[in-house]
KEMAR-154111 format. One record per residue (C-alpha): y, z negated, x negated. Coordinates in steps of 0.001 Angstrom, whole numbers, padded with zeros to 6 digits, m for minus. Each point is the difference from the previous one (the first is absolute). Last residue first. Layout:
<nodes>
NODE        py        pz        px
NODE         Y         Z         X
...
</nodes>
This chain:
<nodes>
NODE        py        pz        px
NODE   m012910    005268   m011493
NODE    002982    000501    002501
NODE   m001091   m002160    002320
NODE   m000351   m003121   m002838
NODE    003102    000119   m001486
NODE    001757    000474    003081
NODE   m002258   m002522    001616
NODE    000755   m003151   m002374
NODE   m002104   m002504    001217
NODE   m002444    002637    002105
NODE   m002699   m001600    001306
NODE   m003040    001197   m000903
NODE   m003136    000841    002305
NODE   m003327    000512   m001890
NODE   m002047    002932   m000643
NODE   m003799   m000449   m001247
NODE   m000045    001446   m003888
NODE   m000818   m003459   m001502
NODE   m001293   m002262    002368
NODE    002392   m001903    002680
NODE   m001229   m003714    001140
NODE    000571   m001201    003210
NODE    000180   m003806    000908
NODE    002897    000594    002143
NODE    001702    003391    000040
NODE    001894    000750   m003675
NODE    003251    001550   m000123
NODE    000562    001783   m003740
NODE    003949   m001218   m000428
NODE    001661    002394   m002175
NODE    001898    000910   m002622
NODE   m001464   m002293   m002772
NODE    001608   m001274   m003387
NODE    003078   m000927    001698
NODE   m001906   m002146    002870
NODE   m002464   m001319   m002811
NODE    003362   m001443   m001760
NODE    000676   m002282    002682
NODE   m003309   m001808   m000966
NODE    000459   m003419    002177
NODE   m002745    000897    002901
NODE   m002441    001130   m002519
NODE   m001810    003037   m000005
NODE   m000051    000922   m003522
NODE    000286    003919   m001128
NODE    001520    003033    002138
NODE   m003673    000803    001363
NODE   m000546    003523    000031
NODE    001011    002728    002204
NODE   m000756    003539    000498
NODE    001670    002467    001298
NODE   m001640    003869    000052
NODE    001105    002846   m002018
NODE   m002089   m000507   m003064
NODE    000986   m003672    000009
NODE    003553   m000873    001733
NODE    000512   m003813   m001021
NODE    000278   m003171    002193
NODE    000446   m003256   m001820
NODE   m001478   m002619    002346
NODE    000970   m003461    001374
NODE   m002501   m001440    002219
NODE    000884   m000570    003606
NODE   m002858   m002051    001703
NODE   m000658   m000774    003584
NODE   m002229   m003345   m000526
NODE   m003507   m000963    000380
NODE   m000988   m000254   m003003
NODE    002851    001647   m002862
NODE   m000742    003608    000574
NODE   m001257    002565   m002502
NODE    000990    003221   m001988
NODE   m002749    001410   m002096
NODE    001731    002508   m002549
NODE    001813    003421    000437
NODE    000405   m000699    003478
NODE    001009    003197    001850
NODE    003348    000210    001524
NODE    001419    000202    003563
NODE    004032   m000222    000408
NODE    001557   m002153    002402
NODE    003689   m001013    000354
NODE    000773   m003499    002433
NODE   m000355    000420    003391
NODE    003316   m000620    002143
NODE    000521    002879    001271
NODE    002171   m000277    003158
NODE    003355   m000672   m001937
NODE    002633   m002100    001902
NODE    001556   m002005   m003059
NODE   m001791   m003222    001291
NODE   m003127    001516    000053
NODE    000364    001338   m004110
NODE    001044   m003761   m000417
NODE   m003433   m001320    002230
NODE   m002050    002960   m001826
NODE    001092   m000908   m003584
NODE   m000293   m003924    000690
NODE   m003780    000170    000513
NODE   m002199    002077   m002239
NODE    002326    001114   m002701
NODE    001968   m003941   m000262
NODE   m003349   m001558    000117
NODE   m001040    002132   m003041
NODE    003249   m000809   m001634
NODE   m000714   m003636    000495
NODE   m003050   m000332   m001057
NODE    000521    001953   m003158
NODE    003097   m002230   m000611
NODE   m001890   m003575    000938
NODE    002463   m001895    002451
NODE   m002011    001088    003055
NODE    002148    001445    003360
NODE    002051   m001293    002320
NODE    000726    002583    002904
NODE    002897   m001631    002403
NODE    001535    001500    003018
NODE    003278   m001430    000982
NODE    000660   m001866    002873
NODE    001507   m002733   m001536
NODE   m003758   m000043   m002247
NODE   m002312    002115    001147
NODE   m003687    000615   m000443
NODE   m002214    000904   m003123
NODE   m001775   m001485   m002659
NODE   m002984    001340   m002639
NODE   m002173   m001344   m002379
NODE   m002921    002711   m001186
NODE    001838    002675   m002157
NODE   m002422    001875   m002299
NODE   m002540   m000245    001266
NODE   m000152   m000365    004021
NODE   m001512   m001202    002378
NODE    003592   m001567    000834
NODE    000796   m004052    000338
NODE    002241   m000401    002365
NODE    003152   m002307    001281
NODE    001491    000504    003420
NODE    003829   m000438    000218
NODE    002129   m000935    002740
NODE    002957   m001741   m001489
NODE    001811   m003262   m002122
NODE   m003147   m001800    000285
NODE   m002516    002329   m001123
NODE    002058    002014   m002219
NODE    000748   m003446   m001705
NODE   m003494   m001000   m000745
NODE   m001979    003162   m000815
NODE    003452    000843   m002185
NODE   m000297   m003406   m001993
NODE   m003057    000956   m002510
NODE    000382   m002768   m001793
NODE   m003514   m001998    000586
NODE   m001652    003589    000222
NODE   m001775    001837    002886
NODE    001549    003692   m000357
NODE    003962    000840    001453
NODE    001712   m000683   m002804
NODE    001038    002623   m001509
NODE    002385    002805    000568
NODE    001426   m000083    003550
NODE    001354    003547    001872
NODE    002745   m000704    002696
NODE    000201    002958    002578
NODE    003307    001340    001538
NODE    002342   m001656   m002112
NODE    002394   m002785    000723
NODE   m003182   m002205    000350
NODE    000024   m000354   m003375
NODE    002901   m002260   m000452
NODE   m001595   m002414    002021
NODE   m003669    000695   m001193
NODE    001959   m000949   m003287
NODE    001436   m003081    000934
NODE   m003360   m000810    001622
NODE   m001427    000276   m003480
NODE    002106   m002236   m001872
NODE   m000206   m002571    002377
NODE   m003555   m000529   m000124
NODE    000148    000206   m003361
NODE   m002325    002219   m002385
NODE    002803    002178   m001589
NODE    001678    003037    001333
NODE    000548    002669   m002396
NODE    003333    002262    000928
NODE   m000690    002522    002788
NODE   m000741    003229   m000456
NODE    001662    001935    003055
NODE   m001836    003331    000208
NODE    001131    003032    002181
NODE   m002550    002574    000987
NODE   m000198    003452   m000492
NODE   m003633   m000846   m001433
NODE    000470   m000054   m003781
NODE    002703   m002435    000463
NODE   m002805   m002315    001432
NODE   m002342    000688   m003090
NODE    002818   m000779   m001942
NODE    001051   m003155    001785
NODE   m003809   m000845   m000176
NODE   m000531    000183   m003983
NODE    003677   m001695   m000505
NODE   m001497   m002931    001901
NODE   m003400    000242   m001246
NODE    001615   m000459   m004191
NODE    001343   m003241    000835
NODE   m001004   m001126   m003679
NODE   m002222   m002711   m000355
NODE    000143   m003504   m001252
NODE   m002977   m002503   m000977
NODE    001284    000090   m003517
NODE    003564    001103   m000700
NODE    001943    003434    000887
NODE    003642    000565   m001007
NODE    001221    001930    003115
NODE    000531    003517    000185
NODE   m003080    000803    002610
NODE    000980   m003037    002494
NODE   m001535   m003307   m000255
NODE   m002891   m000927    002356
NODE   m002002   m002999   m000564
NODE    001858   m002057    002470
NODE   m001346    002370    002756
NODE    000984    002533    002308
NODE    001225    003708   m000202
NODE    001557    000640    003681
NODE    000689    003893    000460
NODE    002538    000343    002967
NODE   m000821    003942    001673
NODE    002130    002430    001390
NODE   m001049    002871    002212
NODE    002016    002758   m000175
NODE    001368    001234    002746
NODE   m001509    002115    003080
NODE    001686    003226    000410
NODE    002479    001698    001750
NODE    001399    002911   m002146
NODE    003628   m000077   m001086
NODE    001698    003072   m001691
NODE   m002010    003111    001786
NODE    001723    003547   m000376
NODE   m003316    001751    000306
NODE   m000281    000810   m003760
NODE    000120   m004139   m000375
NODE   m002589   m000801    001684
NODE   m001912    002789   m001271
NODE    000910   m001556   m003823
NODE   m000762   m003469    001119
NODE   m003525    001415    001258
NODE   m000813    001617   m003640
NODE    001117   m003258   m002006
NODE   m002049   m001935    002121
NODE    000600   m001559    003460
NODE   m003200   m001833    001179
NODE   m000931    001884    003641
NODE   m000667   m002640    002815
NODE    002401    001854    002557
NODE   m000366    003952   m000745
NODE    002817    001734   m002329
NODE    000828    003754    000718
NODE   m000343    000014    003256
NODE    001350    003440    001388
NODE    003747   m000185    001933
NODE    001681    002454   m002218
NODE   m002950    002148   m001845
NODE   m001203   m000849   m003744
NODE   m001186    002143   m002778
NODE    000491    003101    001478
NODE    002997   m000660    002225
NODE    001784    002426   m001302
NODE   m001736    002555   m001075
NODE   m000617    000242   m003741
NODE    000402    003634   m001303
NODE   m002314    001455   m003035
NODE   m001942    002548    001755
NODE    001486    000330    004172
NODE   m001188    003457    000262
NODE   m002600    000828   m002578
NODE    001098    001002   m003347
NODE   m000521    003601   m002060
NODE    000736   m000143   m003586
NODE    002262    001822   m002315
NODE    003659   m000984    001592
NODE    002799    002391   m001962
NODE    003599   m002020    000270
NODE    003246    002055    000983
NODE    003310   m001207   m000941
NODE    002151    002998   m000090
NODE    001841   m000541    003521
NODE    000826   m003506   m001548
NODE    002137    001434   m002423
NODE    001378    002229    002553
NODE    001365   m002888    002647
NODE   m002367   m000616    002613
NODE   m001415   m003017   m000583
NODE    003682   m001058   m000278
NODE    000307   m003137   m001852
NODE   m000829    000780   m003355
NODE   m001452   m000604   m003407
NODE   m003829    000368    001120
NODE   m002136    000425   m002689
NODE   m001283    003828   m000668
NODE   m003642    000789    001560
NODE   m002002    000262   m003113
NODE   m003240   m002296    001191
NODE   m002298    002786   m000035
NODE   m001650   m002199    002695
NODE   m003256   m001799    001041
NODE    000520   m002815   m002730
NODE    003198   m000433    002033
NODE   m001854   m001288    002698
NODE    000464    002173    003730
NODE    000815   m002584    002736
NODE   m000289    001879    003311
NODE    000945    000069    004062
NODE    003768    000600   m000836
NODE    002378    001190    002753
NODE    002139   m002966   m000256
NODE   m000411   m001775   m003171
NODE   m002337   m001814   m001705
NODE    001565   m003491   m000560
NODE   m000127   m000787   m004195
NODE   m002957   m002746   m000652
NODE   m001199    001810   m002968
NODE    002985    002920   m000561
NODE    000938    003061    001460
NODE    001396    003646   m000786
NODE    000172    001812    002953
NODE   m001759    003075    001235
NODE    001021    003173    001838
NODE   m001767    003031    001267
NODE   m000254   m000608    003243
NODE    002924   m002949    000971
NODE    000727   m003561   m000835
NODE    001946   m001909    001556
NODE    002938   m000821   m002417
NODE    001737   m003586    000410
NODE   m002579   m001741   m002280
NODE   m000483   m003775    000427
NODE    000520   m001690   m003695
NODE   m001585   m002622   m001017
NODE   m002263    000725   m001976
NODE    001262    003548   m001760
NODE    000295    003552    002418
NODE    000993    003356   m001849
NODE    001246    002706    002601
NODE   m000511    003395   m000008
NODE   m002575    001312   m002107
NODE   m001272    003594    000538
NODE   m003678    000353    000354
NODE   m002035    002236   m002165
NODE   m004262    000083    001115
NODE   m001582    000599   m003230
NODE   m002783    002551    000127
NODE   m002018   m000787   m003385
NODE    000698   m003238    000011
NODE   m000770   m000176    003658
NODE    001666   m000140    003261
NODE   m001200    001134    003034
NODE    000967   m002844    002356
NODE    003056   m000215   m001706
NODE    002318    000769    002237
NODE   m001904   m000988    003368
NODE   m000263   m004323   m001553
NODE    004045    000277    000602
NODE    001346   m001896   m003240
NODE    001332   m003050   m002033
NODE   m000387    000359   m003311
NODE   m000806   m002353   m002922
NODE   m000265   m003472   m000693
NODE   m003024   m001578    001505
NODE   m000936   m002010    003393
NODE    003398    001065    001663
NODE    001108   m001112    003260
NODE   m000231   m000001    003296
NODE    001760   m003166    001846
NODE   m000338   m003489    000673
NODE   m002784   m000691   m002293
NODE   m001266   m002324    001378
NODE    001056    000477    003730
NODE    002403   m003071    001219
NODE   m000358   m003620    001294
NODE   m003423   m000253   m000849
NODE   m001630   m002834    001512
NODE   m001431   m003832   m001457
NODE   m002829   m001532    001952
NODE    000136   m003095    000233
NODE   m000544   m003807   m002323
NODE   m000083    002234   m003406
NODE   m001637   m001857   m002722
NODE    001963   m001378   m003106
NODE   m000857    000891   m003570
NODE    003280    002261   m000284
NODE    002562   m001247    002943
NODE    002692   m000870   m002157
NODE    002302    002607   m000484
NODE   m001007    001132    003474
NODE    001915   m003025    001290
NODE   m002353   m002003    002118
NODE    000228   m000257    003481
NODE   m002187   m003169    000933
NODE   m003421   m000332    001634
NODE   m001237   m003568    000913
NODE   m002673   m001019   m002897
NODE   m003485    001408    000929
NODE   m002172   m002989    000863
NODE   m002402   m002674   m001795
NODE   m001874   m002743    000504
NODE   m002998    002203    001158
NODE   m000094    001250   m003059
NODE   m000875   m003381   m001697
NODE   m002744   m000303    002305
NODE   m001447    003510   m000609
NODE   m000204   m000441   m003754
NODE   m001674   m003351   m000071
NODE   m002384    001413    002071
NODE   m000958    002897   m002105
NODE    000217   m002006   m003229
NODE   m002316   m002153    001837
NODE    000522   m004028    000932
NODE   m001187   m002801   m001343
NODE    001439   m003246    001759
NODE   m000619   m003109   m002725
NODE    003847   m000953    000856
NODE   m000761   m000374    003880
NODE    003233    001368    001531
NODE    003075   m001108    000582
</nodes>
């Protein structure tokens, strides 16, 4: 264990945590619930996307030489022979003169190089009733086409969107929305992936009574837990809020028992220089921890090591504290875990809209209200900087990041981390 009045960076801090942690092994995860995940390899089409020509608009099907002189005033007339819905392969190959009724997504037929739209058309071809394309009613079925097209207008090859054997998912890539439906287009149903990462959140302290509890004097309300299994949710990852463990020895190795089921352990509390404050004590004996104090503001007390072989991140028992810890240091280790390779937390630049200014000599992340001002973001601060004002991380949207000892006039840009970074990206 380390020396308890150790100071380290938030740089430093950072890089020693991550080097505790490692992809999780691989596993092949049913495509139904792959979205958040990251792909462990490459991921190959098994078949052309789309597998065939077909239709990009309702209309006709047609050889591009029939109606390369067409015009409203010089229609080009093409008898109808054959009327092709999705679905439906056409047994008629086309032939000079001829085109075919088709719809969106419809196969173009054989002898067909050309999608003409409807809106291109007379439209007054009869409907097709029978079987026979060459039965008299259909011998009457002619359709008038008033604009040129080039050769292959309005047709998707196959293979245009994808091609059989083409990557179509690198290894590292997060699966979205867009990436499970190309998965899926390709015939995929299980994609090897790394898992979610799961993570045991320890709220400690006698004082501690959970959020529907009657609340007396001296009590609070384990408002950090629920704060951290939603910002671990948020992730991909898989929280595990444990119930309140109070300020026993044997309390608390019970839960770093139980913990240790997960993939990381996350303490709240406990972990600063008080007569109570039990974690220091029992992570120390019961693992390998080192014990820090951060340059920074919010957020200075930190832990970290392992406990049955399971990494450990305790962080400060004020909320502010630690939901700032939580951004800078157990967001990259989870997002590590899960296999992605960018681990930075969202940026946007802003310019200060008041003097911004470190606490001395300490990394400082000041809560700030970020507004678009005459087209450009500014931000502001989001009220009182105290480690226990919750509320100033719902009035603000951002953390401005402040360099040690710096001070940020009014109209000098500033980094901001982004808390909520749809929100804020789309601003």
């Amino acid at each position: 264990m380390t020396d308890l009045q150790t100071f380290l960076s938030v740089d430093d801090a950072l890089e020693r945590i991550l080097g505790g942690f490692a992809p999780l092994p691989a596993q092949d995860i049913p495509l139904a619930q792959a979205l958040g995940l990251v792909a462990a390899e490459d991921v190959r089409a098994r078949d052309n996307v789309p597998g065939f020509d077909n239709s990009a608009y309702d209309g006709y099907a047609v050889q591009a030489g029939d109606i390369a002189q067409a015009s409203e005033a010089s229609p080009a007339r093409l008898r109808v022979v054959d009327e092709i819905p999705a679905g439906r392969v056409s047994q008629v190959t086309l032939q000079p003169g001829q085109a075919a009724r088709i719809m969106t997504g419809a196969p173009v037929p054989a002898g067909a190089d050309t999608v003409v739209a409807f809106e291109d058309t007379d439209r007054t071809d009869w409907g097709y009733l029978g079987t026979d394309p060459a039965s008299s009613k259909s011998d009457r079925r002619v359709v008038a086409v008033l604009e040129q097209a080039d050769m292959g207008e309005n047709v998707r090859p196959a293979g245009g969107d994808i091609q059989a054997g083409s990557v179509v998912i690198e290894a590292g890539r997060r699966l979205g929305p867009a990436e499970i439906g190309v998965l899926g287009s390709v015939g995929v149903t299980t994609v090897r992936a790394h898992p979610r990462a799961t993570a045991a959140i320890v709220p400690t302290g006698d004082e501690i009574v959970e959020i529907d509890a009657g609340i007396r004097a001296g009590q609070v309300r384990n408002s950090n837990a629920w704060a951290l299994e939603a910002a671990t949710r948020t992730l991909g990852a898989e929280p595990h809020r444990l119930p309140i463990t109070g300020d026993t020895v044997e309390a608390l190795q019970a839960a770093l028992t139980t913990g240790a089921e997960s993939d990381v352990i996350v303490t709240i509390g406990g972990v600063s220089m008080g007569d109570f404050d039990l974690v220091t004590n029992v992570l120390g004996s019961e693992g390998r921890m080192d014990f820090w104090q951060i340059n920074m503001r919010p957020g200075k007390p930190l832990a970290f090591g392992r406990v049955h072989d399971t990494p450990v991140i305790g962080l400060p028992g004020n909320p502010v504290s630690s939901m700032v810890c939580f951004a800078l240091f157990v967001r990259p280790a989870l997002l590590r875990l899960m296999g992605h390779r960018d681990l930075t937390h969202p940026r946007v630049q802003a310019v200060a809209g008041e003097r911004l200014r470190s606490a001395p000599g300490k990394r400082t992340f000041l809560r700030v209200q970020v507004q678009r001002v005459n087209g450009q973001l500014v931000c502001t601060s989001a009220g009182d900087q105290s480690s226990y004002r919750m509320s100033s991380l719902v009035a603000g949207n951002g953390l401005a990041v402040l360099l040690e000892d710096q001070t940020v006039e009014p109209g000098e840009l500033v980094d901001v981390l982004a808390l909520d970074s749809q929100a804020l990206l789309q601003l």
